[in-house]
C-alpha positions as CSV (number, residue, x, y, z in Angstrom):
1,X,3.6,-3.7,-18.4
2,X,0.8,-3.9,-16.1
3,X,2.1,-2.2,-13.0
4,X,4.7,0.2,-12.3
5,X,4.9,1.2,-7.9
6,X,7.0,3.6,-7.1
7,X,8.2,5.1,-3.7
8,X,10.5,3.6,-0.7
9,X,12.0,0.8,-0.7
10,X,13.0,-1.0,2.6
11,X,14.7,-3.6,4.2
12,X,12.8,-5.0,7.1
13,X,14.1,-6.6,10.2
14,X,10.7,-8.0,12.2
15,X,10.2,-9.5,15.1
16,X,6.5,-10.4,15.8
17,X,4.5,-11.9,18.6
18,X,6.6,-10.1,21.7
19,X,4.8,-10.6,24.9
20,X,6.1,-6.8,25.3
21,X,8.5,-4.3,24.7
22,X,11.6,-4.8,26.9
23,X,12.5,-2.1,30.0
24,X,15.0,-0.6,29.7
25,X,18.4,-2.8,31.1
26,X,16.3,-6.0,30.3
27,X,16.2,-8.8,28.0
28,X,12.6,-10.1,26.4
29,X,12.7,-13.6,24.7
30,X,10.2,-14.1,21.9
31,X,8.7,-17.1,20.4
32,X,9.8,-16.0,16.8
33,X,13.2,-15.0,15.2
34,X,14.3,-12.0,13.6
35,X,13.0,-12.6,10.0
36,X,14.8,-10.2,6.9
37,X,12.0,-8.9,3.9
38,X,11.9,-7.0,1.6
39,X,9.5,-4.1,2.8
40,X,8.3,-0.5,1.6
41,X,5.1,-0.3,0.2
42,X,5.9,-0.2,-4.1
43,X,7.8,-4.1,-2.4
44,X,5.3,-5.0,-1.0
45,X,2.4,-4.6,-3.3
46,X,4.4,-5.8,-6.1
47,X,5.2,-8.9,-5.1
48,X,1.7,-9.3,-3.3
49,X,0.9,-9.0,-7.2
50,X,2.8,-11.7,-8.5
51,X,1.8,-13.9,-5.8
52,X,-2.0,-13.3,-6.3
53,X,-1.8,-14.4,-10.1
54,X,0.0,-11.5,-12.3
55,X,2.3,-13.0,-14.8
56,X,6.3,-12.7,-13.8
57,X,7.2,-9.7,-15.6
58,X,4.6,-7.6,-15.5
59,X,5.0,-6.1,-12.7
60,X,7.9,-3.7,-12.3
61,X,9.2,-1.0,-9.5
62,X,11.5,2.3,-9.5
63,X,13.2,3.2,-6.4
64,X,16.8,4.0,-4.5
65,X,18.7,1.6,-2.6
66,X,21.8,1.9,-1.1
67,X,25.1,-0.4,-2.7
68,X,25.2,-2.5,0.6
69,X,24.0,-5.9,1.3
70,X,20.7,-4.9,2.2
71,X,20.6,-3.1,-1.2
72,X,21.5,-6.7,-2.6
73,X,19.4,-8.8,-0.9
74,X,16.3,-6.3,-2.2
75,X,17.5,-6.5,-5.8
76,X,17.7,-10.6,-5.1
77,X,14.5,-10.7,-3.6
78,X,12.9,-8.8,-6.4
79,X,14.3,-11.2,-9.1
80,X,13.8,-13.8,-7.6
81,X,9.8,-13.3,-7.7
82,X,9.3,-11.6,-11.0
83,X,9.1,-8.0,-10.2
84,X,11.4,-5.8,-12.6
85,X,13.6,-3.8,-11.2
86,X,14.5,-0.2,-12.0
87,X,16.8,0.7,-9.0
88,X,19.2,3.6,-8.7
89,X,22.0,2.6,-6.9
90,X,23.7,5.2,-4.4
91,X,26.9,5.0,-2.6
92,X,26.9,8.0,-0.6
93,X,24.1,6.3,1.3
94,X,22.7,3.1,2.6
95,X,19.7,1.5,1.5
96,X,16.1,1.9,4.1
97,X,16.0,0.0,7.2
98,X,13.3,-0.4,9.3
99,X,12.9,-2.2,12.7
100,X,9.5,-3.4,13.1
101,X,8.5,-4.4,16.9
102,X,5.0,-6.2,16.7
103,X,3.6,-7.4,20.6
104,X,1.0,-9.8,20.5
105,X,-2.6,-8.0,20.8
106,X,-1.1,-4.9,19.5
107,X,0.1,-2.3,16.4
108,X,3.8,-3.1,14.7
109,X,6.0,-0.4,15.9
110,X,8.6,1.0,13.3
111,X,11.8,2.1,13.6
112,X,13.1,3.2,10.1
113,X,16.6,5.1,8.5
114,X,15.4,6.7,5.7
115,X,18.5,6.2,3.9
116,X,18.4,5.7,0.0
117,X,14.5,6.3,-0.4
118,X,15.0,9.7,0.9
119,X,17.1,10.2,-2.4
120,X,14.6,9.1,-4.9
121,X,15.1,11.2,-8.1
122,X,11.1,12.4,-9.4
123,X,12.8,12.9,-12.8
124,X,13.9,8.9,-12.9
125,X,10.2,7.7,-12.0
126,X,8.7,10.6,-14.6
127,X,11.4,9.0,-17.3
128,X,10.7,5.3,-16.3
129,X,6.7,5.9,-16.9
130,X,7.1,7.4,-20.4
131,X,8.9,4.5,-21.1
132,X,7.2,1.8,-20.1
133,X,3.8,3.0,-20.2
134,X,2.3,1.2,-17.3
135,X,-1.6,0.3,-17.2
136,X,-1.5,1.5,-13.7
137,X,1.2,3.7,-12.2
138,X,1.1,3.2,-8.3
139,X,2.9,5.7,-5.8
140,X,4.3,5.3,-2.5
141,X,4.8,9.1,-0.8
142,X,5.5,10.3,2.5
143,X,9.7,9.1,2.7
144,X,11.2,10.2,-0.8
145,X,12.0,13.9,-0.4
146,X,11.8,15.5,-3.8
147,X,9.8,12.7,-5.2
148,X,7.2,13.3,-2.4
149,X,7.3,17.3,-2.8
150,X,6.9,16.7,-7.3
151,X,4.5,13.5,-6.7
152,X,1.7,15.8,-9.0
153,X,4.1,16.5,-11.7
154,X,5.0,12.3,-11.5
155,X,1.3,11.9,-11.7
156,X,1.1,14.0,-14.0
157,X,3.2,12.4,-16.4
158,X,1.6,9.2,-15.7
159,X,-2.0,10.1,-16.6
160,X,-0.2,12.0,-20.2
161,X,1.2,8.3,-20.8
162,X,-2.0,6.6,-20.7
163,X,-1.9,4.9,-16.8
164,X,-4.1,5.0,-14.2
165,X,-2.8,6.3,-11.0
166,X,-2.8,5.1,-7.5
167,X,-1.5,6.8,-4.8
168,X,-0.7,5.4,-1.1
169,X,1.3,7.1,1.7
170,X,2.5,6.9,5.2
171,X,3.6,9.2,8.1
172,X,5.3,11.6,6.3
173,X,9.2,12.8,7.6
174,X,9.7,16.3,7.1
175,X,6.2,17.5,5.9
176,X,2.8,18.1,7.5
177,X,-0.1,15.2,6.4
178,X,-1.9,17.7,4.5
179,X,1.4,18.0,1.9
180,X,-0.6,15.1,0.1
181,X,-3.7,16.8,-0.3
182,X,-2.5,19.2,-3.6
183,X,-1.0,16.1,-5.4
184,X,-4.6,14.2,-4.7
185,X,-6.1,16.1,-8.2
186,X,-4.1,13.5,-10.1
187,X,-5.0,10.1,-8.1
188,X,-7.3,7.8,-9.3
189,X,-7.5,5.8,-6.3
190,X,-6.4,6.7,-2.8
191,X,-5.6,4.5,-0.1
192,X,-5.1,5.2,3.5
193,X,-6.4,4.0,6.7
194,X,-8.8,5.9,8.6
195,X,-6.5,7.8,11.1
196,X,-4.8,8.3,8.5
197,X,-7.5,10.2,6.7
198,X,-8.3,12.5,9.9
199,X,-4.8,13.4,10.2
200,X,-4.5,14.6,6.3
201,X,-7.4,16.9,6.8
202,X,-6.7,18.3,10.0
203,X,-10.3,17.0,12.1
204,X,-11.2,14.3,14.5
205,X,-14.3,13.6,12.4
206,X,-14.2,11.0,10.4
207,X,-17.6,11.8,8.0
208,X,-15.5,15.4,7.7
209,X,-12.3,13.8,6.6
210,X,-14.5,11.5,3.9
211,X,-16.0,14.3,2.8
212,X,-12.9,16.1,2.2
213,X,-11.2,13.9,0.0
214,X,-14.7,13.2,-2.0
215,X,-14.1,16.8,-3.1
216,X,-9.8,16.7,-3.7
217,X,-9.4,12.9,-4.8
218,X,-9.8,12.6,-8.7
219,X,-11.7,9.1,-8.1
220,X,-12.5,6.8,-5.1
221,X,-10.6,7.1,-2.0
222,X,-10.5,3.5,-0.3
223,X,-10.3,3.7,3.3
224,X,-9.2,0.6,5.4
225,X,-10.2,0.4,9.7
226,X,-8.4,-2.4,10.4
227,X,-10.8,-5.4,11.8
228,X,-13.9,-3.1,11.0
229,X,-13.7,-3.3,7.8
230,X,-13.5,-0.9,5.1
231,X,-14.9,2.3,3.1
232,X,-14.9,3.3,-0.3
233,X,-15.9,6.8,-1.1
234,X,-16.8,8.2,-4.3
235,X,-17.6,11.5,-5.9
236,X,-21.4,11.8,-6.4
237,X,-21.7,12.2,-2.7
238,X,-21.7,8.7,-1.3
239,X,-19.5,6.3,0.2
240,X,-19.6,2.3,0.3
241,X,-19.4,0.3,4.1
242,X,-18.5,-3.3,3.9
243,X,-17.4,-5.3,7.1
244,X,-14.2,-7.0,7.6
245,X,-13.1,-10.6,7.3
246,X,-12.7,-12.6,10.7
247,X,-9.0,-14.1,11.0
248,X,-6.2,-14.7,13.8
249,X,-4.1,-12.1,13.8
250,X,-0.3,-12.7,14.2
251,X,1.4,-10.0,12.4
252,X,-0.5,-7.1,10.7
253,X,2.3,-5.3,8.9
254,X,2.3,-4.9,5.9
255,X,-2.1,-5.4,5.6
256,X,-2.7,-2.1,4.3
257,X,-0.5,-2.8,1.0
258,X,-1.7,-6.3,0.4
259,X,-5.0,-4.5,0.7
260,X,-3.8,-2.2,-2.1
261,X,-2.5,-5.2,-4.2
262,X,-6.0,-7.2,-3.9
263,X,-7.6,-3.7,-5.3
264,X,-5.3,-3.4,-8.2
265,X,-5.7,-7.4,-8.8
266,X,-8.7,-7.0,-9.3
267,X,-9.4,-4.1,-11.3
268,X,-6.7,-5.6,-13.8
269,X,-8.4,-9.3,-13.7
270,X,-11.9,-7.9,-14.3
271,X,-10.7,-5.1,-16.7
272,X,-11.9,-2.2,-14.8
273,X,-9.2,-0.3,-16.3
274,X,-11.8,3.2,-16.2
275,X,-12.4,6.1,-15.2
276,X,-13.3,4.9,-11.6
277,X,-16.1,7.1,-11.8
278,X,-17.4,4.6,-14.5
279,X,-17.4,1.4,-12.5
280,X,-21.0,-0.2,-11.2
281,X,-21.5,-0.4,-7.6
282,X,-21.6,-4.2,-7.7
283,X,-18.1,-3.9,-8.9
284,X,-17.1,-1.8,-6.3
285,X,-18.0,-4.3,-3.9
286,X,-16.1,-7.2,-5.2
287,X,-13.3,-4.5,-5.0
288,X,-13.4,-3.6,-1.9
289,X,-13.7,-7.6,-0.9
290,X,-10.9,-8.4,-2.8
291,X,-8.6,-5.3,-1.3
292,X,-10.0,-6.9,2.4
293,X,-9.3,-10.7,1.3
294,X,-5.7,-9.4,0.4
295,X,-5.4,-7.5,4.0
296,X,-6.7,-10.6,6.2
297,X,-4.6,-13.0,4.2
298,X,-1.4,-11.0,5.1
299,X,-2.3,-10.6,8.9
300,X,-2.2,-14.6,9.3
301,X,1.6,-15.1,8.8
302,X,4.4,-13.2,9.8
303,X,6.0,-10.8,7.1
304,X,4.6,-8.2,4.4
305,X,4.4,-10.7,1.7
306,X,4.7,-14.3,3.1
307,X,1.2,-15.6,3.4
308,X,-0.6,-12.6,0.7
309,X,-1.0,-15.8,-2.0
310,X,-3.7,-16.9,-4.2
311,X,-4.5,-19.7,-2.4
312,X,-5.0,-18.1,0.7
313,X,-6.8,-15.3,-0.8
314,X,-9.3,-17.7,-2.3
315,X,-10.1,-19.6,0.9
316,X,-10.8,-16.2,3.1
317,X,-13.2,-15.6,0.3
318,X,-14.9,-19.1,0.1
319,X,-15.2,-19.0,3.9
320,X,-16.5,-15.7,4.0
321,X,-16.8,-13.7,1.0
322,X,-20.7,-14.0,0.7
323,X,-21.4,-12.5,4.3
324,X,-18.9,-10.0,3.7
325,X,-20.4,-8.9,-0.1
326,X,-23.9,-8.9,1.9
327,X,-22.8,-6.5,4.6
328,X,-21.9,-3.8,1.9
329,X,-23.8,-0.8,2.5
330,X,-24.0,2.1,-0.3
331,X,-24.6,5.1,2.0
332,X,-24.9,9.6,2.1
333,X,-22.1,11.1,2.7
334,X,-22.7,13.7,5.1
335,X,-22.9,17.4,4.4
């Protein structure tokens, strides 16, 4: 198998392009109905997968879900587009919901249940990865409880069995950003936007924060800024700039794990399977394109998944991808 994610799993309910939020007693009409996916990063980022060109199949993902129909409609979902499934099943919960409120001009707003991905058993992922063997285990911490408090030992096992690791997070319930920071020795590749970033390492500076996890990430830590672009930093001391793609906006959740996706597409495509210390800088920036590609593809329809295809993908880079590829800057980090 090429790719095993792991982490929460979720049922999202969105509702994008709101002219606003509604007052309280009031009623707000929007332009676009309530549309189901399939959501959670390790979802997400696996089906982005398939649709950008990975055979059905080899793709798989371990997680919780509730036995409820939005337990069912996941598993459904997940068949239906080629991902294989390795899902415990729990009764005594339901599976993640999330509400996701996304005004026009503005940031998606989340309302989640943590439900079954709070539940997630480390010891099922760890035993999942020595059997399968992925080329590239991916992790999704910051909802999973125990998973999210052994995430080393997973990684761990995942580097013993061969795979390279990437790790991914989000606001974590229950824990203090920084929690990620000891599991970080095991990571590959780290993803995270740049708020993100501050917030793990405790400063409003961003060039501190980058230098940070230069010095705790085992490889490059990839760090998106939304329509500015994105950064790549390694661990000799420097860190790689490259400007964003230029696209209309109507629904950016889910951007951050199709940015993932187009990273991990592309590492498997051009058989950068490495240490990531190992790959040229002209590499990196096709990367880092193909990560950004991924992003700006999702953020033009509404959903995690719906408009993250090949197709798409290729035409933001046709359009764009040479300006983009020139605005790379390989840069100090500062001291």
């Amino acid at each position: 198998m090429k790719v095993l994610t792991s982490g929460f799993i979720v049922a999202d309910m969105i509702l994008a392009e709101l002219p606003k939020i509604a007052d309280p007693g009031h009623i707000v009409f929007a332009k676009k109905s309530v549309k189901l996916t399939v959501g959670g990063h390790p979802c997400n980022v696996s089906i982005d997968l398939i649709q950008l060109g990975l055979e059905k199949g080899s793709v798989g993902i371990v997680g919780a879900i509730g036995k409820d129909i939005f337990g069912g409609f996941i598993r459904s979902v997940l068949e239906e587009k080629g991902v294989v499934a390795h899902l415990l099943e729990l009764v005594e919960v339901g599976t993640t919901k999330n509400i996701a409120l996304v005004v026009k001009g503005e940031d998606r707003r989340f309302h989640l249940d943590l439900g079954a991905s709070w539940h997630l058993d480390p010891g099922f992922v760890s035993k999942k990865i020595l059997e399968i063997k992925p080329r590239v285990f991916y992790a999704a911490s910051g909802l999973c409880g125990e998973f999210d408090g052994k995430l080393r030992e997973v990684l761990e096992t995942a580097k013993k069995s061969g795979s390279l690791t990437f790790v991914d997070m989000v606001e974590p319930y229950g824990r203090q950003w920084d929690y990620i920071v000891e599991h970080l020795d095991y990571a590959d590749f780290f993803h995270c936007n740049d708020i993100e970033l501050k917030n793990i390492f405790k400063t409003d500076s961003l060039a501190f924060a980058m230098r940070a996890a230069s010095e705790r990430v085992n490889g490059i830590t990839f760090v998106t800024l939304g329509e500015k672009g994105a950064l790549a930093v390694l661990k000799n001391g420097k860190y790689m700039r490259q400007k964003g793609f230029k696209v209309e906006v109507i629904d950016p959740t889910g951007a951050g794990d199709a940015f993932s996706a187009g990273i991990l597409f592309a590492l498997l495509k051009h058989g950068e399977l490495k240490d990531p210390s190992e790959i040229p800088l002209e590499h990196l920036k096709r990367l880092l394109m193909s990560g950004q590609a991924a992003g700006a593809a999702c953020v033009t329809g509404v959903g995690t998944t719906t408009n993250v295809t090949r197709e798409n993908v290729d035409s933001i880079m046709n359009l764009q991808g040479e300006e983009v590829l020139k605005s790379t800057e390989v840069l100090n980090l500062i001291l």
